[in-house]
C-alpha positions as CSV (number, residue, x, y, z in Angstrom):
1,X,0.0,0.0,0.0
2,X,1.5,3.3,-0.8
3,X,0.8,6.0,1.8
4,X,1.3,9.7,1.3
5,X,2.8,12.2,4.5
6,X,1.0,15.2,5.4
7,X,2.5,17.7,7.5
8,X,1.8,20.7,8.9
9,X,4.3,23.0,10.5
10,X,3.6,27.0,11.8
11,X,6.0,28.9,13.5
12,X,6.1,28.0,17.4
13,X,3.8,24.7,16.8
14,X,4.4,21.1,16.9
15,X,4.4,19.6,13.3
16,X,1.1,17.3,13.0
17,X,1.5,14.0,10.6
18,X,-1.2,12.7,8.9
19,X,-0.4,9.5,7.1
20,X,-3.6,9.0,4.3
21,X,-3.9,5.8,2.3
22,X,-3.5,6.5,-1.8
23,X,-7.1,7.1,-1.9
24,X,-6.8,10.1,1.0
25,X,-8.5,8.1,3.7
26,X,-6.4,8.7,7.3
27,X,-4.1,6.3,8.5
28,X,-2.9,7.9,11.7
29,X,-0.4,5.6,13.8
30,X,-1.3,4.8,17.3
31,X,-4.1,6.4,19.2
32,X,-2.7,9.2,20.5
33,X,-5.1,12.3,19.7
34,X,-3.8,14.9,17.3
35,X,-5.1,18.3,16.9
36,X,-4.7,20.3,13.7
37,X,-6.4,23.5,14.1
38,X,-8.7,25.3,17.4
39,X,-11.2,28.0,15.5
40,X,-11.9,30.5,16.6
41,X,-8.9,32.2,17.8
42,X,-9.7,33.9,21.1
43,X,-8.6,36.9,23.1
44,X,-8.2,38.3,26.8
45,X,-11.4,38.5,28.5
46,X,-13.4,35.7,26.3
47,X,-16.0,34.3,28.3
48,X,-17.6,31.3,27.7
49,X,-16.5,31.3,23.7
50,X,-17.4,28.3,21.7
51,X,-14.3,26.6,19.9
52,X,-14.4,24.1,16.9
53,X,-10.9,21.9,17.3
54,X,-10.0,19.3,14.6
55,X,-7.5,16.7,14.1
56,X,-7.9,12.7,14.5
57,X,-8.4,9.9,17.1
58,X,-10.3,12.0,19.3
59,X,-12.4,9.4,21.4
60,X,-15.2,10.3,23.5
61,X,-14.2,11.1,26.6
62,X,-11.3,13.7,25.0
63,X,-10.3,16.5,26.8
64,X,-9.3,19.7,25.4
65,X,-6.6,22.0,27.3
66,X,-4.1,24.6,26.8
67,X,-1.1,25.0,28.8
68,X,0.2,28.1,31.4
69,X,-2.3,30.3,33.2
70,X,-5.6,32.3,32.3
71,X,-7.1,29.7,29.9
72,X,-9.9,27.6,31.4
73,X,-11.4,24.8,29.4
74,X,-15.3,24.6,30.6
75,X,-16.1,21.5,29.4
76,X,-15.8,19.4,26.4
77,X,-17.9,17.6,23.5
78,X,-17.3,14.7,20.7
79,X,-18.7,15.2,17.9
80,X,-16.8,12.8,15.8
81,X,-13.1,11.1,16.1
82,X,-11.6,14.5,13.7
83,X,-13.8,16.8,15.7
84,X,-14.5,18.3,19.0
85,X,-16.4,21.4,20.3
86,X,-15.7,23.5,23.6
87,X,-16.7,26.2,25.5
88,X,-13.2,27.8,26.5
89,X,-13.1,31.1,28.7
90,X,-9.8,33.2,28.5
91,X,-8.8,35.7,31.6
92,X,-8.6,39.3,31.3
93,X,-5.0,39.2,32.7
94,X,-3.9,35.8,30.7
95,X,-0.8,36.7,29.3
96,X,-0.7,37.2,25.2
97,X,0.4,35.3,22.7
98,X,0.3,31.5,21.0
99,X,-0.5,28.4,23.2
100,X,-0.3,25.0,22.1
101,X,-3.9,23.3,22.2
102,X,-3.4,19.6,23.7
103,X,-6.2,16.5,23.7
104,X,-6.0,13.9,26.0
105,X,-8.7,10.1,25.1
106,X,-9.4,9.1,28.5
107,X,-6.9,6.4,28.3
108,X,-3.8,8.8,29.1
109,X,-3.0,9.1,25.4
């Protein structure tokens, strides 16, 4: 089987592989979760906002977070194993810039 290797790299990110079959169906390795993108962006003082993230082998169960102070992830939801949705609210005081958006399946992965 030939595979193809997708890969995503932005300034100050991981780089997220996606390994797809020759007719473009995923074949990621493992189960670790990946995310891909978290829409939309959010600023100081969000409350309550509604994010969209994507990616692969999201189970449910997944839990979104982000890493240093003044981002609180409020809960949540599966929609499907390349999507999730959460309500995420940002501090006024939460210091600026990029954070890295993590998912964890409830099996430590």
């Amino acid at each position: 089987m030939r595979m193809r290797v997708l890969a995503s790299v932005m300034a100050g990110t991981a780089v997220a592989v996606l390994l797809a079959g020759s007719s473009g169906e995923a074949l990621a390795g493992g189960s670790s979760p990946v995310v891909t993108s978290v829409e939309p962006n959010l600023g100081q003082g969000a409350t309550g906002a509604p994010v969209v993230v994507r990616g692969f082998n999201f189970v449910r169960g997944s839990v979104l977070s982000f890493p240093g102070n003044g981002v609180t992830v409020i809960s949540t939801m599966f929609v499907s194993n390349t999507k999730l949705r959460a309500v995420v609210t940002v501090a006024p005081d939460a210091p600026a810039g990029l954070r890295g958006a993590t998912v964890t399946n409830p099996n430590g992965l």
